[in-house]
mmCIF file as Biopython writes it, N, C-alpha, C and O atoms, coordinates in Angstrom:
data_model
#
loop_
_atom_site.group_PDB
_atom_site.id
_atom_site.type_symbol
_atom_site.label_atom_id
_atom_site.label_alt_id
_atom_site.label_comp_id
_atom_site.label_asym_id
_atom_site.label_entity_id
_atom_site.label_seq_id
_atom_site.pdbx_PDB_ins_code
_atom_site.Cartn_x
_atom_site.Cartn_y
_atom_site.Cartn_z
_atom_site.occupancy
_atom_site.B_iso_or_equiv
_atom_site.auth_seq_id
_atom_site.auth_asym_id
_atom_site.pdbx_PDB_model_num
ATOM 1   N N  . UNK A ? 1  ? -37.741 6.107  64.883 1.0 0.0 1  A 1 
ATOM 2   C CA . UNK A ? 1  ? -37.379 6.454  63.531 1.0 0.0 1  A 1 
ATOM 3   C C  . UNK A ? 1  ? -38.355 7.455  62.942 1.0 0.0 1  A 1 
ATOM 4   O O  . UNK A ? 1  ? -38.070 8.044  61.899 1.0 0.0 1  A 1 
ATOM 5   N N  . UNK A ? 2  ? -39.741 7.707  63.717 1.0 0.0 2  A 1 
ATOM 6   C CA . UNK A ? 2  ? -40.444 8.549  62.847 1.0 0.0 2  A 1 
ATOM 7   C C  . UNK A ? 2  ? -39.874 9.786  62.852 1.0 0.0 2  A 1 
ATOM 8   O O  . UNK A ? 2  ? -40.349 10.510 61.977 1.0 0.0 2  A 1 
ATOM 9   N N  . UNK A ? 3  ? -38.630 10.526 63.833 1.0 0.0 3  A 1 
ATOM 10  C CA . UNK A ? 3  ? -38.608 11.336 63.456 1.0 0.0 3  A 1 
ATOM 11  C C  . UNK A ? 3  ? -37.262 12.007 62.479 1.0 0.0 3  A 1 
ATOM 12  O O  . UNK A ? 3  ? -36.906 13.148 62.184 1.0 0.0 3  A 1 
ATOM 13  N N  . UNK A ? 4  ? -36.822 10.779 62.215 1.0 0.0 4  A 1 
ATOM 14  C CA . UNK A ? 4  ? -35.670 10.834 60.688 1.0 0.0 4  A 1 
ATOM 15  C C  . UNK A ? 4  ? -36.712 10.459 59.384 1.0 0.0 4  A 1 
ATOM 16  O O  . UNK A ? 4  ? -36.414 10.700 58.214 1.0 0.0 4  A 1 
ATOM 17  N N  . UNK A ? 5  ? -37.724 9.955  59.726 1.0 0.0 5  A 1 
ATOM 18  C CA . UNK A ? 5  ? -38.665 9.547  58.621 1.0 0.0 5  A 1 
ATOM 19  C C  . UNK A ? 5  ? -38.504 10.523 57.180 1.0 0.0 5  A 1 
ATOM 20  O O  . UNK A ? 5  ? -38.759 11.723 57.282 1.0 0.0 5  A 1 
ATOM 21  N N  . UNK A ? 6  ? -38.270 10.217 56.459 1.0 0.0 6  A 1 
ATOM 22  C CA . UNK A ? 6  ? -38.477 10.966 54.822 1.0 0.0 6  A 1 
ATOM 23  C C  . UNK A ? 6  ? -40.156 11.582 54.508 1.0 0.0 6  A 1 
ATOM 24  O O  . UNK A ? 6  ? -41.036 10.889 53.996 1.0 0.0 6  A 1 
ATOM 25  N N  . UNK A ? 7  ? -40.298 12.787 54.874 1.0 0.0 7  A 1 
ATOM 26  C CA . UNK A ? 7  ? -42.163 13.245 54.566 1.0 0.0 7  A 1 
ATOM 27  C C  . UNK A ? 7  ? -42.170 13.484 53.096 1.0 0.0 7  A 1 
ATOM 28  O O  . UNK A ? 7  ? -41.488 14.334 52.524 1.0 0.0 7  A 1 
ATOM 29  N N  . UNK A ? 8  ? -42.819 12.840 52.663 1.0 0.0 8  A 1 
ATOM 30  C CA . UNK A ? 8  ? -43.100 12.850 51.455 1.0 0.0 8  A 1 
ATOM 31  C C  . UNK A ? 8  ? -44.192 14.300 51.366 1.0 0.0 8  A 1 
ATOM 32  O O  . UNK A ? 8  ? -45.279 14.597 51.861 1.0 0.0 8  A 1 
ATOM 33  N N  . UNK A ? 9  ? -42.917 15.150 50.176 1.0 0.0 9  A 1 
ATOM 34  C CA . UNK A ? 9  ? -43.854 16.210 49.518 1.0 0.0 9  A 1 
ATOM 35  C C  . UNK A ? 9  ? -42.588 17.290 50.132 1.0 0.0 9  A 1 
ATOM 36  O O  . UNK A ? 9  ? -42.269 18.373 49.641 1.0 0.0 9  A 1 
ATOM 37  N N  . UNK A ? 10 ? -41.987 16.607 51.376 1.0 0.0 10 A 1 
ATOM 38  C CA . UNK A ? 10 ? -40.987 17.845 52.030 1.0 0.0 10 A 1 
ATOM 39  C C  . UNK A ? 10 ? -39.679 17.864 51.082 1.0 0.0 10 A 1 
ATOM 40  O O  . UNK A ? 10 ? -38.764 17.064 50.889 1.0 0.0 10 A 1 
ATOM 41  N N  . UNK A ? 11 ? -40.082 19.430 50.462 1.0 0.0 11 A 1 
ATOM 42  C CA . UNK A ? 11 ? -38.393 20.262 50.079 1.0 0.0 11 A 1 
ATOM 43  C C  . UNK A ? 11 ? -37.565 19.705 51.065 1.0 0.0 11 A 1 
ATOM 44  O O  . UNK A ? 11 ? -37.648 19.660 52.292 1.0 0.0 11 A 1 
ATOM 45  N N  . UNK A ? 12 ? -36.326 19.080 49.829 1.0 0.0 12 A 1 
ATOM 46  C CA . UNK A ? 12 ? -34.801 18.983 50.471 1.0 0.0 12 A 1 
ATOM 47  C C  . UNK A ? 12 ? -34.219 20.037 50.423 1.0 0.0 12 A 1 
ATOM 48  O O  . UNK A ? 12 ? -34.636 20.976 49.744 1.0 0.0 12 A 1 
ATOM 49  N N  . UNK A ? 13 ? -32.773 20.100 51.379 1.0 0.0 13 A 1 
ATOM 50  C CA . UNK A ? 13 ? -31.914 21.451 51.139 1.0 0.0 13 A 1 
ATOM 51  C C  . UNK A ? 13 ? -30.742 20.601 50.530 1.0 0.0 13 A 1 
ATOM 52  O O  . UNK A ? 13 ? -29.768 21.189 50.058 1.0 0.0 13 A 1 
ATOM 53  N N  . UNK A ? 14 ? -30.799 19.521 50.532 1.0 0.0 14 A 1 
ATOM 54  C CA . UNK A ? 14 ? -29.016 18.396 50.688 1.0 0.0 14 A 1 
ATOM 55  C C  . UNK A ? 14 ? -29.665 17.517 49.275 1.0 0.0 14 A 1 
ATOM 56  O O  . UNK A ? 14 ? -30.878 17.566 49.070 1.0 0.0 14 A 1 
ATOM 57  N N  . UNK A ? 15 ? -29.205 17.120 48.807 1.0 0.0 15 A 1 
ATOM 58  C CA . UNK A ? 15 ? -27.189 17.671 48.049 1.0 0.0 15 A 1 
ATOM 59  C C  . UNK A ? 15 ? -27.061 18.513 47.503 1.0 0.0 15 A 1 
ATOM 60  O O  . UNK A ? 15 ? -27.629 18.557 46.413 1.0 0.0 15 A 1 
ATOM 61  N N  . UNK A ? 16 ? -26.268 19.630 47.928 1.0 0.0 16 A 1 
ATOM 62  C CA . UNK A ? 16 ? -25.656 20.977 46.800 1.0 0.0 16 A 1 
ATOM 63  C C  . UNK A ? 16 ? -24.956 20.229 45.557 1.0 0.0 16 A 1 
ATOM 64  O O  . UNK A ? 16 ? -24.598 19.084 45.283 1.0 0.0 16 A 1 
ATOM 65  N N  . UNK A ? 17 ? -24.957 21.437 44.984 1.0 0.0 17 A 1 
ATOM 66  C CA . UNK A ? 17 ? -24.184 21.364 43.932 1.0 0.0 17 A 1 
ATOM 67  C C  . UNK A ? 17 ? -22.682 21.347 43.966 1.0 0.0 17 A 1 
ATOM 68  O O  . UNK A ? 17 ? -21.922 22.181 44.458 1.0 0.0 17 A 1 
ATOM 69  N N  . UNK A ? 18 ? -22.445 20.359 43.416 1.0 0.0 18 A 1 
ATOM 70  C CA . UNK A ? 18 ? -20.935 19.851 44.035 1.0 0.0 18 A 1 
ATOM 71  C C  . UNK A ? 18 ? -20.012 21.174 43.346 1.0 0.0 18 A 1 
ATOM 72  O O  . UNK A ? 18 ? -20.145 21.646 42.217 1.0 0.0 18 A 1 
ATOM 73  N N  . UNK A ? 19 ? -19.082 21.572 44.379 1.0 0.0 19 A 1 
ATOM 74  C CA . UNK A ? 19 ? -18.594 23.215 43.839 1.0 0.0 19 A 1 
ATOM 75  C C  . UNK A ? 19 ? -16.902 22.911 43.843 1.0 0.0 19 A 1 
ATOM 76  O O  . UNK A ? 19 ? -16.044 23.673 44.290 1.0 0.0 19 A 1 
ATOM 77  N N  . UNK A ? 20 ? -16.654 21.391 43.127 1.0 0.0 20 A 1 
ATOM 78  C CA . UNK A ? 20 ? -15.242 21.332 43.023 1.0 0.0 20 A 1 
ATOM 79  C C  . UNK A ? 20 ? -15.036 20.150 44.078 1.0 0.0 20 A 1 
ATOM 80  O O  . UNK A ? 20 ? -15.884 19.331 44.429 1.0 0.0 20 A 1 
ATOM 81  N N  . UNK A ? 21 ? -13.989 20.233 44.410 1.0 0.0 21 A 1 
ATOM 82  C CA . UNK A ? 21 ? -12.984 18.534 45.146 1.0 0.0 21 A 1 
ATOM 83  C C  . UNK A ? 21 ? -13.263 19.382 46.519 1.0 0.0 21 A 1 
ATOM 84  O O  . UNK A ? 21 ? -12.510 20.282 46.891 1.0 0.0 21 A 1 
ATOM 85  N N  . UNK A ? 22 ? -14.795 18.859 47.434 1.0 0.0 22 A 1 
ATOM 86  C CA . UNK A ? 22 ? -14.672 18.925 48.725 1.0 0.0 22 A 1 
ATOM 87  C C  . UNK A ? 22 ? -14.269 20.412 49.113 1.0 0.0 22 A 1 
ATOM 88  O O  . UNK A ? 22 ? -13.463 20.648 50.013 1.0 0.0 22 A 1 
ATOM 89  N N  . UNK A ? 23 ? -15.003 21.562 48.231 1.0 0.0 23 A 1 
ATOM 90  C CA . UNK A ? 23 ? -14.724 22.674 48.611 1.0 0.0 23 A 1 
ATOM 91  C C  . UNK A ? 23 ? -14.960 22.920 50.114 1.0 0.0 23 A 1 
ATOM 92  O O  . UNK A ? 23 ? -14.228 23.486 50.926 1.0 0.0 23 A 1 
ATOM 93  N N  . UNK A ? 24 ? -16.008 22.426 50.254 1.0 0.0 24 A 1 
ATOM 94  C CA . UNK A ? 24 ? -16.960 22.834 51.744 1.0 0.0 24 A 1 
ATOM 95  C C  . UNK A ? 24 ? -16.278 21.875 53.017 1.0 0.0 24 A 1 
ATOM 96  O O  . UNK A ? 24 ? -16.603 22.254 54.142 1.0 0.0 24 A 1 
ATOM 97  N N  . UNK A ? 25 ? -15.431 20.759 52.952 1.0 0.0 25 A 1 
ATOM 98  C CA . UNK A ? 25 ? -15.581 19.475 53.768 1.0 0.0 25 A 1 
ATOM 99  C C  . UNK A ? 25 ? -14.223 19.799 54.215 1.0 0.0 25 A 1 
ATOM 100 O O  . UNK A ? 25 ? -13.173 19.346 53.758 1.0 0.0 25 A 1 
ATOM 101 N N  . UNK A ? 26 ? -14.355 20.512 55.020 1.0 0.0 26 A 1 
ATOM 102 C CA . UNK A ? 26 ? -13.014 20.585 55.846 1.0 0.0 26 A 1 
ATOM 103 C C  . UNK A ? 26 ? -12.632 19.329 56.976 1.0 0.0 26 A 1 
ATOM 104 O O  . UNK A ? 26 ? -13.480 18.860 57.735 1.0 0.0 26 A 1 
ATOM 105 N N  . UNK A ? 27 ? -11.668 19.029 56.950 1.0 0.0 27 A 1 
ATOM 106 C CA . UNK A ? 27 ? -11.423 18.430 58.496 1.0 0.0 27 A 1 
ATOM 107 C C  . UNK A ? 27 ? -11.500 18.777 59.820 1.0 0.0 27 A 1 
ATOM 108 O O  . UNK A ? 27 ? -11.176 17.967 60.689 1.0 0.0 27 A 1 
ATOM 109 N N  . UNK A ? 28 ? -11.826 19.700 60.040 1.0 0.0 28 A 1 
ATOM 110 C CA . UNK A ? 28 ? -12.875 20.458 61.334 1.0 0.0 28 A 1 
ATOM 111 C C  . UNK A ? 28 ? -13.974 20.170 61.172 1.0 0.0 28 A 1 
ATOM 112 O O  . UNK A ? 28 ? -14.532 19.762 62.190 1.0 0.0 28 A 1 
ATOM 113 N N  . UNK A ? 29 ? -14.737 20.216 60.026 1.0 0.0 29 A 1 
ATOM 114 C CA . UNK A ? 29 ? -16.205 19.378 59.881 1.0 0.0 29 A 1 
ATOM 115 C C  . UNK A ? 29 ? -16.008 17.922 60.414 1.0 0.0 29 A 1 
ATOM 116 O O  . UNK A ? 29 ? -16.757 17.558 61.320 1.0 0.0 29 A 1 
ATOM 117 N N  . UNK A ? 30 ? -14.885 16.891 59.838 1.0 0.0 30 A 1 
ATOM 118 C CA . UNK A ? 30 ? -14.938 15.810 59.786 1.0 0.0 30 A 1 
ATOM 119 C C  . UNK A ? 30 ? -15.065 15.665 61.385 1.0 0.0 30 A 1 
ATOM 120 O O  . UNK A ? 30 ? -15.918 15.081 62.053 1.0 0.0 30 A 1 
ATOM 121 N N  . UNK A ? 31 ? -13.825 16.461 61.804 1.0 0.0 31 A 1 
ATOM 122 C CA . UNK A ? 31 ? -13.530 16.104 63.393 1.0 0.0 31 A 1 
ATOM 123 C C  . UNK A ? 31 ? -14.298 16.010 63.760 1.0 0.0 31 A 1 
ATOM 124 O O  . UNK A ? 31 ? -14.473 15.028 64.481 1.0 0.0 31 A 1 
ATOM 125 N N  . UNK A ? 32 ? -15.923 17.459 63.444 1.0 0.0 32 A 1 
ATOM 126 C CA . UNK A ? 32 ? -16.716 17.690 64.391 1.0 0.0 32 A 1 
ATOM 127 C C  . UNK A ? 32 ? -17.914 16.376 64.606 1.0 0.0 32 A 1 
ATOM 128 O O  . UNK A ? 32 ? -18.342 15.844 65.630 1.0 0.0 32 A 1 
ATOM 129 N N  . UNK A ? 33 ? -18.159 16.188 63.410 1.0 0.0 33 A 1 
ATOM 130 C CA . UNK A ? 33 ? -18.953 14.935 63.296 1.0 0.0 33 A 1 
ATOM 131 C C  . UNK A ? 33 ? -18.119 13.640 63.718 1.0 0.0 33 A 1 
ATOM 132 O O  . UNK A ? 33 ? -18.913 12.699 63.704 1.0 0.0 33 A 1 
ATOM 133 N N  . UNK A ? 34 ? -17.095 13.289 64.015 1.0 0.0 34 A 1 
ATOM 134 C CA . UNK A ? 34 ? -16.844 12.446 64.936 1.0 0.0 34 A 1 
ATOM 135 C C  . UNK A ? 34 ? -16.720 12.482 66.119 1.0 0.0 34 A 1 
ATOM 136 O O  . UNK A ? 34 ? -16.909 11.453 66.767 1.0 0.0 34 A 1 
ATOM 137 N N  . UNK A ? 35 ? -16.343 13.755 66.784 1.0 0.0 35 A 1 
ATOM 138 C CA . UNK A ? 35 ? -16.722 14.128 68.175 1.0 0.0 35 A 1 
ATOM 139 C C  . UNK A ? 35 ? -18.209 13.949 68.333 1.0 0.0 35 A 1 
ATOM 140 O O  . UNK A ? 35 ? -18.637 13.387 69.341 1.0 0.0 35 A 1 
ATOM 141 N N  . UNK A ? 36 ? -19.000 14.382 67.421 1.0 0.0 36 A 1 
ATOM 142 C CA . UNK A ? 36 ? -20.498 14.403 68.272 1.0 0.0 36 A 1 
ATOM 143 C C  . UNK A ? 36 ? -20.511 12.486 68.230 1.0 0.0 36 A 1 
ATOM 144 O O  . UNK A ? 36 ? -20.652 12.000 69.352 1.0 0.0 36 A 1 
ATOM 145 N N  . UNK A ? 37 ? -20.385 11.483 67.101 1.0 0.0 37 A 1 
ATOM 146 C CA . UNK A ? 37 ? -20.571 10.807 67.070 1.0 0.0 37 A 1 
ATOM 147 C C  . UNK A ? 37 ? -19.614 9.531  68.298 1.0 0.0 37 A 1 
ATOM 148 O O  . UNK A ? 37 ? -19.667 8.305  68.202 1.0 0.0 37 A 1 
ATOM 149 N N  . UNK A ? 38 ? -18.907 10.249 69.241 1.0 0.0 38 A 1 
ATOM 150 C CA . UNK A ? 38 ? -18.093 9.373  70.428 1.0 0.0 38 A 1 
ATOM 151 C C  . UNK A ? 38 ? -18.755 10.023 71.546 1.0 0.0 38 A 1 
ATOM 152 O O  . UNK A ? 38 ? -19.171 9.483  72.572 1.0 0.0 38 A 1 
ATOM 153 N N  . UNK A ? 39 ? -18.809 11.463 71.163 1.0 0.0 39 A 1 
ATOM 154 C CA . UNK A ? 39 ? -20.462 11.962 72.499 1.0 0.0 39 A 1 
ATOM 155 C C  . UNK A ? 39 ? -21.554 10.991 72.437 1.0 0.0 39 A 1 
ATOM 156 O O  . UNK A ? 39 ? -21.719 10.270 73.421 1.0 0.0 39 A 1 
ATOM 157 N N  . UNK A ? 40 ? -22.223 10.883 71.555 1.0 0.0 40 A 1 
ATOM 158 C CA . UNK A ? 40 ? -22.764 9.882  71.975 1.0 0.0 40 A 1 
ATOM 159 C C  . UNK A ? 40 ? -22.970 8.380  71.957 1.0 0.0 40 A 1 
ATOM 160 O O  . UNK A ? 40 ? -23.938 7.699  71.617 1.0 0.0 40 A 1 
ATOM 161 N N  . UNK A ? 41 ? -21.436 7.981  72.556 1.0 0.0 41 A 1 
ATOM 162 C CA . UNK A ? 41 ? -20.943 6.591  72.757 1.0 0.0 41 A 1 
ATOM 163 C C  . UNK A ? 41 ? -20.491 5.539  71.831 1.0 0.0 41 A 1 
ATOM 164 O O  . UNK A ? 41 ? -20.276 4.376  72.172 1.0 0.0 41 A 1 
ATOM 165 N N  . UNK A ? 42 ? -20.309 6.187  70.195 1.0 0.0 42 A 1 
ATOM 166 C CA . UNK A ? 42 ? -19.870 5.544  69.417 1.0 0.0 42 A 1 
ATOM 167 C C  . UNK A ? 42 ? -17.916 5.036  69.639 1.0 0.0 42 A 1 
ATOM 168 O O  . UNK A ? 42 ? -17.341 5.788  70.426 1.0 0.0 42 A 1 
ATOM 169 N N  . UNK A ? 43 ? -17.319 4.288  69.234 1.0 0.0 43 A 1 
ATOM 170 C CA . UNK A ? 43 ? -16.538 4.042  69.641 1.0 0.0 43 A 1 
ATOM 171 C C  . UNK A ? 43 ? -15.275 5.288  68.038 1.0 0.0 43 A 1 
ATOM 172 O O  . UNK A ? 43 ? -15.491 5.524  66.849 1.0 0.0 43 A 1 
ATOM 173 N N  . UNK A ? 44 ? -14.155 5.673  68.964 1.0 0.0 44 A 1 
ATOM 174 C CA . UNK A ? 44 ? -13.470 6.815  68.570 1.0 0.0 44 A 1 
ATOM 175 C C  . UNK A ? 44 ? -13.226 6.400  67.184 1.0 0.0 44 A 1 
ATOM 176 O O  . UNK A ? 44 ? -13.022 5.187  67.134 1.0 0.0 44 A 1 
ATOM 177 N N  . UNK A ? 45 ? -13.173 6.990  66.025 1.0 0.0 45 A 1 
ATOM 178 C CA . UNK A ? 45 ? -12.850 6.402  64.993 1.0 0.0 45 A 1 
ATOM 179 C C  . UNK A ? 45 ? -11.475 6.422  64.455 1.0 0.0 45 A 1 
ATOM 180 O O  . UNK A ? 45 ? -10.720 7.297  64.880 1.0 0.0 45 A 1 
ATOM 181 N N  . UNK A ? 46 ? -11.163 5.808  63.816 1.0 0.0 46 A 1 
ATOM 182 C CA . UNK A ? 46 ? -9.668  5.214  63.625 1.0 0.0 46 A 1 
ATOM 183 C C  . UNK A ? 46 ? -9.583  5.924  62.135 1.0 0.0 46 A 1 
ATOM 184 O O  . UNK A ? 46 ? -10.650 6.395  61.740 1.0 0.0 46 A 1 
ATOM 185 N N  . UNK A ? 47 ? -8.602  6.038  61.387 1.0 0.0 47 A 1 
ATOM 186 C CA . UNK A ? 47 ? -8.096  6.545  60.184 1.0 0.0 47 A 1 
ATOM 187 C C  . UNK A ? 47 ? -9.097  5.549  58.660 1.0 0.0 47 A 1 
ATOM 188 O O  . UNK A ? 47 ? -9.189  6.221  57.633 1.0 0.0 47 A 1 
ATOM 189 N N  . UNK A ? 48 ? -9.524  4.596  58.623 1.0 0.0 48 A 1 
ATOM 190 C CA . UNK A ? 48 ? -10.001 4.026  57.625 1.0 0.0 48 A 1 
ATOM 191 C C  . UNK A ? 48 ? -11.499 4.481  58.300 1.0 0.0 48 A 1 
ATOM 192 O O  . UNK A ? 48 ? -12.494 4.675  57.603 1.0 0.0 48 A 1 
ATOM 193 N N  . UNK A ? 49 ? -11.484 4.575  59.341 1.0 0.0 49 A 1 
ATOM 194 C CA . UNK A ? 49 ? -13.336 4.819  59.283 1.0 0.0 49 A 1 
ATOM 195 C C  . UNK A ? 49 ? -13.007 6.563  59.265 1.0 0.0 49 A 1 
ATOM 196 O O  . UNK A ? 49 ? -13.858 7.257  58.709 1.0 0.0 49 A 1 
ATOM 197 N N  . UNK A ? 50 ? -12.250 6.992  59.639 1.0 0.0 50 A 1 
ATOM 198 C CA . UNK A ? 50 ? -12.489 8.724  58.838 1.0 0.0 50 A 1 
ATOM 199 C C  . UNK A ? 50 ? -12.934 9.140  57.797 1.0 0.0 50 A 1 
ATOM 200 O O  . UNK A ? 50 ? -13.699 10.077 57.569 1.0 0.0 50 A 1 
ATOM 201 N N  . UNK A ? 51 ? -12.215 8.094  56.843 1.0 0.0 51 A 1 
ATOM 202 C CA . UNK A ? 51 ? -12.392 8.095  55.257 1.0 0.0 51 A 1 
ATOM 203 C C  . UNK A ? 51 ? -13.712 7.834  55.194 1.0 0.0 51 A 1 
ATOM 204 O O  . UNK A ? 51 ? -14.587 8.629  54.850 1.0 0.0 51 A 1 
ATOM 205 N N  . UNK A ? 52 ? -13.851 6.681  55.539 1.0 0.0 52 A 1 
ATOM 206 C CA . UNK A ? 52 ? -15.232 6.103  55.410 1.0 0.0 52 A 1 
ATOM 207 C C  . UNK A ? 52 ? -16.393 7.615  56.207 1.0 0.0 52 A 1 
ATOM 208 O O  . UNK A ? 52 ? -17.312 8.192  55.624 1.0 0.0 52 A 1 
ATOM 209 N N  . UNK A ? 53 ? -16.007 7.808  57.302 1.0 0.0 53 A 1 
ATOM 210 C CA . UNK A ? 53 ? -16.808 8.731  57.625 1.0 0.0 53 A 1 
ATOM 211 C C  . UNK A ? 53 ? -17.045 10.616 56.816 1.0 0.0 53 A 1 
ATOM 212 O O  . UNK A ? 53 ? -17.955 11.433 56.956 1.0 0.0 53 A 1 
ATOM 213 N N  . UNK A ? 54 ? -15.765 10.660 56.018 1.0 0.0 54 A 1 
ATOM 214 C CA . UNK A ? 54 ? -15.536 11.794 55.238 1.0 0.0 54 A 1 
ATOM 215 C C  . UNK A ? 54 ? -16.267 11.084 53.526 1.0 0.0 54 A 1 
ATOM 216 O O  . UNK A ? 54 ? -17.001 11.777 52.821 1.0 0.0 54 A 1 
ATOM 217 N N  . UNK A ? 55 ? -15.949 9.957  53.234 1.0 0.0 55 A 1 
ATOM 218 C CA . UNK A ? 55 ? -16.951 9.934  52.126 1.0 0.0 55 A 1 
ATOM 219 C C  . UNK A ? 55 ? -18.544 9.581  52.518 1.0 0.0 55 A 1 
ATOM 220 O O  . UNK A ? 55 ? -19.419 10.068 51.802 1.0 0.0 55 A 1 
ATOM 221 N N  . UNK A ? 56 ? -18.829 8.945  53.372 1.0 0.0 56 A 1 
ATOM 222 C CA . UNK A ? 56 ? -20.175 9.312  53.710 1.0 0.0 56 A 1 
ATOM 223 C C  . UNK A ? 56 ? -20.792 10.737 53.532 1.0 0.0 56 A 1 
ATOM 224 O O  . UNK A ? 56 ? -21.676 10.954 52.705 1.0 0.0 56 A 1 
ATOM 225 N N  . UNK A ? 57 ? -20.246 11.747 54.401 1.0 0.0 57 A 1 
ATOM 226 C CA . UNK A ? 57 ? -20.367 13.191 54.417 1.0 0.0 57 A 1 
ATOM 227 C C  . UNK A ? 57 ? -20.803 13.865 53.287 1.0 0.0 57 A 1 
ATOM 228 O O  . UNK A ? 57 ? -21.809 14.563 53.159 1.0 0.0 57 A 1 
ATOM 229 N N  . UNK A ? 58 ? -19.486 13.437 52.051 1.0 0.0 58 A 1 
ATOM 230 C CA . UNK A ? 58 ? -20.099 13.963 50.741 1.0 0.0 58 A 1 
ATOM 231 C C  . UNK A ? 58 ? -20.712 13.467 50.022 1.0 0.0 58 A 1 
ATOM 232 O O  . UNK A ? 58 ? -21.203 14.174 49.142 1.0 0.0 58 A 1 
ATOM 233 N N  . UNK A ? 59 ? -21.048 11.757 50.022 1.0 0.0 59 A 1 
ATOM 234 C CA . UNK A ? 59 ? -22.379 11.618 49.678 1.0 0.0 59 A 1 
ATOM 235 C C  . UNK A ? 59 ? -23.313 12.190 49.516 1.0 0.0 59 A 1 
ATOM 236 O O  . UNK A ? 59 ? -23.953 12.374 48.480 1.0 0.0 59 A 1 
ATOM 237 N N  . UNK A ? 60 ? -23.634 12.837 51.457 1.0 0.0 60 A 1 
ATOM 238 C CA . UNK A ? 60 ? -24.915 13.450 51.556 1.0 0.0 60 A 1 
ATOM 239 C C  . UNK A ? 60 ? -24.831 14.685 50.718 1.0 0.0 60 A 1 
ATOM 240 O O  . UNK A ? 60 ? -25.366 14.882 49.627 1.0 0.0 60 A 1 
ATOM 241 N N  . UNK A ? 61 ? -24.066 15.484 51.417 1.0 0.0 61 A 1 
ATOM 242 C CA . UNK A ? 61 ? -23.698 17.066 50.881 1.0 0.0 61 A 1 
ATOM 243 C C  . UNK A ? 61 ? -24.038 17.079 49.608 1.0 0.0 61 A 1 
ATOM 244 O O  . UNK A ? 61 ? -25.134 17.290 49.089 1.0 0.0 61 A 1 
ATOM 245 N N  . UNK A ? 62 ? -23.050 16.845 49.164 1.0 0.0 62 A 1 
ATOM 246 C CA . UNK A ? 62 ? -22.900 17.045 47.406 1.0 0.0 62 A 1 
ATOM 247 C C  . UNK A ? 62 ? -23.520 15.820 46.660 1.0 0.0 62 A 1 
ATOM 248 O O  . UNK A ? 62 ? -23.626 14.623 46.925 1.0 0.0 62 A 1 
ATOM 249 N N  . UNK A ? 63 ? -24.019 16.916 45.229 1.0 0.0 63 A 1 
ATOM 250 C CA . UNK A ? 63 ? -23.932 15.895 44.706 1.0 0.0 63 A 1 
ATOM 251 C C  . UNK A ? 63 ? -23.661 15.317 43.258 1.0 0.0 63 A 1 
ATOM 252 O O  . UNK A ? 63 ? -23.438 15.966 42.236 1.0 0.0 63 A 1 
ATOM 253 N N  . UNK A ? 64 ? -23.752 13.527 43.455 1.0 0.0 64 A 1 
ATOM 254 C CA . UNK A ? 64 ? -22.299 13.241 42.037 1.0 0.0 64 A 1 
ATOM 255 C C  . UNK A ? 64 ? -21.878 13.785 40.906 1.0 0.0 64 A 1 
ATOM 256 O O  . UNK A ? 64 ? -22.305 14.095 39.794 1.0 0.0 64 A 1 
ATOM 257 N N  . UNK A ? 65 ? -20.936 13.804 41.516 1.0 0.0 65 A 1 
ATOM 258 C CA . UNK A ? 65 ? -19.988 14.415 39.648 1.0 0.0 65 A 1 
ATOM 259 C C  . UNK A ? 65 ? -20.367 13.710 38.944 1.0 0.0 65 A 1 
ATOM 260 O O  . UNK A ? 65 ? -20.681 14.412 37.982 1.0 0.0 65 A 1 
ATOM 261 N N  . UNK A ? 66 ? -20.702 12.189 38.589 1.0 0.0 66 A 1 
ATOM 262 C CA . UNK A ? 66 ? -20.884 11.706 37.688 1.0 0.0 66 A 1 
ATOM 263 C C  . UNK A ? 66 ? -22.271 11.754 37.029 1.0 0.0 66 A 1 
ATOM 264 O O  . UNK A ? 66 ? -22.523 11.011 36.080 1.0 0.0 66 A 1 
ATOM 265 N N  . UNK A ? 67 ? -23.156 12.602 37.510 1.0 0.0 67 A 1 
ATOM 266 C CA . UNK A ? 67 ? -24.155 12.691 37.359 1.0 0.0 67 A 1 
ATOM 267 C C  . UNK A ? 67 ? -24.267 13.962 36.493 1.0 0.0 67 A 1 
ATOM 268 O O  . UNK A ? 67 ? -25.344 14.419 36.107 1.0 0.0 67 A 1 
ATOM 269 N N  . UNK A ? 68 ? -22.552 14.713 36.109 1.0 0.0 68 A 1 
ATOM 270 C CA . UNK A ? 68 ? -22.435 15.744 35.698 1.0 0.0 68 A 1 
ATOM 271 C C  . UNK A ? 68 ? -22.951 16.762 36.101 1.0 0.0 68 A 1 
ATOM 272 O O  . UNK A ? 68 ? -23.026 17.664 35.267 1.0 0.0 68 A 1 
ATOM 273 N N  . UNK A ? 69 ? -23.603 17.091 37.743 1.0 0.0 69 A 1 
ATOM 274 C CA . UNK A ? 69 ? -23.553 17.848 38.648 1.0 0.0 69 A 1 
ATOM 275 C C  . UNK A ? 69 ? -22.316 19.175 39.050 1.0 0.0 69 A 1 
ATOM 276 O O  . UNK A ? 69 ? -22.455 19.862 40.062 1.0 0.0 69 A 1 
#
């Protein structure tokens, strides 16, 4: 884990500024991050973990509207 570790003091680049409904989050992104994630041996994901795996995504990415972002 040290090397996902959070360094304290290190500039983020993530979360943009949310630029509208999932401007950036295509489903070629989604695909791609589930292909890498069955490369390495995760099991294929099914339609409710897409979602789940497409709102994860913009979690990171963007960030909340409700935060008036």
């Amino acid at each position: 884990m040290s090397g996902t570790a959070f360094r304290s003091g290190a500039e983020r680049s993530y979360p943009l500024p949310h630029a509208g409904p999932e401007a950036l989050l295509t489903e070629p992104l989604v695909n791609s991050a589930a292909a890498v994630l069955v490369g390495y041996g995760y099991p294929r994901l099914t339609g409710p973990d897409r979602a789940a795996l497409k709102s994860a995504l913009v979690a990171f990415l963007y960030e909340s509207q409700e935060n008036g972002s």
